[in-house]
N, C-alpha and C positions, 0 to 999 in steps of 0.2 A: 894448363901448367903441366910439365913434364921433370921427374924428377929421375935420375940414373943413377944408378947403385950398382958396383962393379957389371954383371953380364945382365942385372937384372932391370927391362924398363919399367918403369909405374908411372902410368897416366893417374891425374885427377881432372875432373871435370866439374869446374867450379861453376856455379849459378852465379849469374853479374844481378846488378840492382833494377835493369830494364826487365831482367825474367820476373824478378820476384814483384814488381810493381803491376805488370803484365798479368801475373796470378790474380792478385788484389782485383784487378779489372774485371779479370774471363770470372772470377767468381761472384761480382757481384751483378754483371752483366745476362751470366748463367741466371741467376736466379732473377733476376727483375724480369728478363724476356719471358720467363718459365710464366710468373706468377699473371704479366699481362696478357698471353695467349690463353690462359687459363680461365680467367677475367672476364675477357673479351669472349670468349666462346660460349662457355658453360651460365655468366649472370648476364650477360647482355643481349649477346643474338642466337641461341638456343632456345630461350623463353620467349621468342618473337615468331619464332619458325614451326607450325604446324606440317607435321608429314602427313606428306600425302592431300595437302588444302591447299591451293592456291588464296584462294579468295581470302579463308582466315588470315593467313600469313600478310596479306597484301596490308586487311583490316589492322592488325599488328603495326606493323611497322611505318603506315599512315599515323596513327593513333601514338607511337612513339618514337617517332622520325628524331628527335634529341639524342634518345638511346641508343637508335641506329647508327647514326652520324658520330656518336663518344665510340661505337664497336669501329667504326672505320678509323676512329685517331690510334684507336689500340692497334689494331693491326698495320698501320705505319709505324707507328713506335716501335712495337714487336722489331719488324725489320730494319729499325736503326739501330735496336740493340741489339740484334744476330750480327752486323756489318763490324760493330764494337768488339763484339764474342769473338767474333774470327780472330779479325787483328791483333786479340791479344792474345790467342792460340798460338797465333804464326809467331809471334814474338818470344812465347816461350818452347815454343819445339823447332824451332830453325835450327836451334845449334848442333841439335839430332841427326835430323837430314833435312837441308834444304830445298828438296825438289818434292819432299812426299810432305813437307810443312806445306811447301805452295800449292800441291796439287789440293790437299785438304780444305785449305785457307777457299779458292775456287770454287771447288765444289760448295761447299756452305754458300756463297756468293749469288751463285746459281739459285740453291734453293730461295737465300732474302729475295734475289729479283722475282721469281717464282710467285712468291708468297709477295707481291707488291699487286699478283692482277687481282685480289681478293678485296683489298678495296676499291679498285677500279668495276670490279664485277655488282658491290654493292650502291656502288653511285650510280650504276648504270639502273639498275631494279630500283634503284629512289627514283630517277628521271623519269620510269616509266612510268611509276604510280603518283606522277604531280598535277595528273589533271594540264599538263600545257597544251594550248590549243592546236597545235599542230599534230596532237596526238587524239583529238575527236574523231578520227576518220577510223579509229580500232574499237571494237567493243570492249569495256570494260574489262569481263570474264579473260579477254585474250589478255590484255594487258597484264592483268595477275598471273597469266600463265609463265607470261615471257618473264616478269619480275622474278617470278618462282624459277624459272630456267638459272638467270643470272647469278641466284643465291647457289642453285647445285652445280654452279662452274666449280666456286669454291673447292667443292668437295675434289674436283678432276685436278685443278690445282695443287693440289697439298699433294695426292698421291702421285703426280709425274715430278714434284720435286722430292717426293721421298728419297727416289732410288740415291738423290746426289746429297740427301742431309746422311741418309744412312754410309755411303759410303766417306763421307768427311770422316764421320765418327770411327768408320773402323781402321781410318789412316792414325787419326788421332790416339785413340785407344793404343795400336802397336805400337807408335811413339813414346806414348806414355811407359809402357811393358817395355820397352828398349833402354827409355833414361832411366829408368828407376826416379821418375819424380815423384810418385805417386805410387802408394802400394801395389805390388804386382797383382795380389790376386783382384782389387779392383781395376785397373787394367785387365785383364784378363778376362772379369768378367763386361766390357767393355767390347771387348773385341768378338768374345761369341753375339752378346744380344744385339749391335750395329749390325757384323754380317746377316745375322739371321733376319732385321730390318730389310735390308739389302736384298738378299731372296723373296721375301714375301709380295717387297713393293712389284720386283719383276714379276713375280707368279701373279699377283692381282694385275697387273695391267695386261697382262694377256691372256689370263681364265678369269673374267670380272667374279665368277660364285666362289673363287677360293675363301672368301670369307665366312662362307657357309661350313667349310670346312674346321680351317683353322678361323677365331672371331677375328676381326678387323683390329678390336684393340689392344690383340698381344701383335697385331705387327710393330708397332713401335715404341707399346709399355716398358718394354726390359730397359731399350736404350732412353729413354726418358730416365728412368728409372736411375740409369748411370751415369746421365748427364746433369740429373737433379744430386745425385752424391758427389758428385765430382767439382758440383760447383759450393757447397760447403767444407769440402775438403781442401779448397783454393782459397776460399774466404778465410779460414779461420784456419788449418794447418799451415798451409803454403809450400812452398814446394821440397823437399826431400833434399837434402845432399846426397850425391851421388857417392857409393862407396869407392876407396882406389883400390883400381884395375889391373892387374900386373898384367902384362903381353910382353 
């Protein structure tokens, strides 16, 4: 809406009802993905996985193959609910910029498909420890090896899609700092911890010990961090009216 007052123009930039249903969305879809990768990782397939054991590990996940296979519905889920995240991202920051909504909206896309070979990865490490007879001709021991292999794809996984979750975030984050939907300084803090996401994952994929440096879990804590506010600030605030602009 444009309003003109003798030499003077004032823009307003009104939120429609698709933005603000879209908020409703990305925030409860925020927080459902949060709480099942969380879920899925830390009570399910963490307490299964011995470091540094194949054998145990193998024992494990024999032994609770149910548990396994609920960790594998989680992590499909997870990824139909980042596919949901997005789309309601893009729906509420299009009217921003168009091309930096899409490029975001993608990127995160990237990452869900990414994060789709992690249950592919753990079906394959079930297949090998099923005992099927075309699988008598390996010893055991190797067998657990290769299953153990399977499970530490996961981990290669997650951080080659880092670099494109962290950089959705820091298109997002700007977005946000631009419309004024959402307070600036969380925007802002947004946009420092995404890019600083965004450097770490590239310095990890080509120095693998920068972890030893900096730990592994401030590479993507901050932006967790502001994706986990962000999405009760969409829940339960919603989104900001923009203040008018004069130009």
């Amino acid at each position: 809406m444009t309003l003109i007052h003798g030499e003077n123009e004032m823009t307003i930039s009104t939120i429609c009802n698709s933005q603000r249903t879209a908020a409703k969305v990305a925030g409860w879809s925020g927080l459902l993905t949060f709480a099942i990768v969380v879920f899925g990782n830390f009570v399910l397939l963490n307490p299964l996985t011995v470091p540094g054991n194949a054998a145990a590990t193998a024992q494990n996940i024999v032994a609770h193959e149910t548990q396994f296979r609920i960790t594998v519905v989680c992590f499909l889920t997870y990824s139909l609910g980042f596919v949901v995240l997005l789309s309601a991202l893009y729906v509420i920051l299009r009217p921003v910029n168009p091309g930096l909504a899409l490029v975001g909206a993608l990127s995160r896309l990237v990452f869900a498909l990414l994060w789709l070979l992690s249950p592919l990865n753990m079906l394959s490490a079930l297949r090998l420890l099923s005992n099927a007879n075309y699988l008598q001709v390996f010893e055991p021991d190797r067998l657990q090896a290769l299953a153990k292999l399977h499970l530490g794809a996961n981990f290669d996984d997650y951080y080659v899609g880092l670099p494109f979750f962290g950089l959705a975030a820091t298109i997002c984050a700007y977005l946000w700092f631009k419309s004024n939907y959402i307070p600036r300084g969380l925007a802002l803090f947004g946009i420092v911890s995404s890019a600083w996401c965004v450097i770490c994952a590239f310095v990890f994929l080509i120095f693998p010990h920068f972890n030893k440096i900096v730990n592994d879990w401030w590479f993507d804590f901050p932006m967790a961090l502001f994706e986990l506010v962000l999405s009760f600030w969409l829940l339960f605030k919603g989104l900001k009216q923009p203040e008018i602009a004069a130009t």
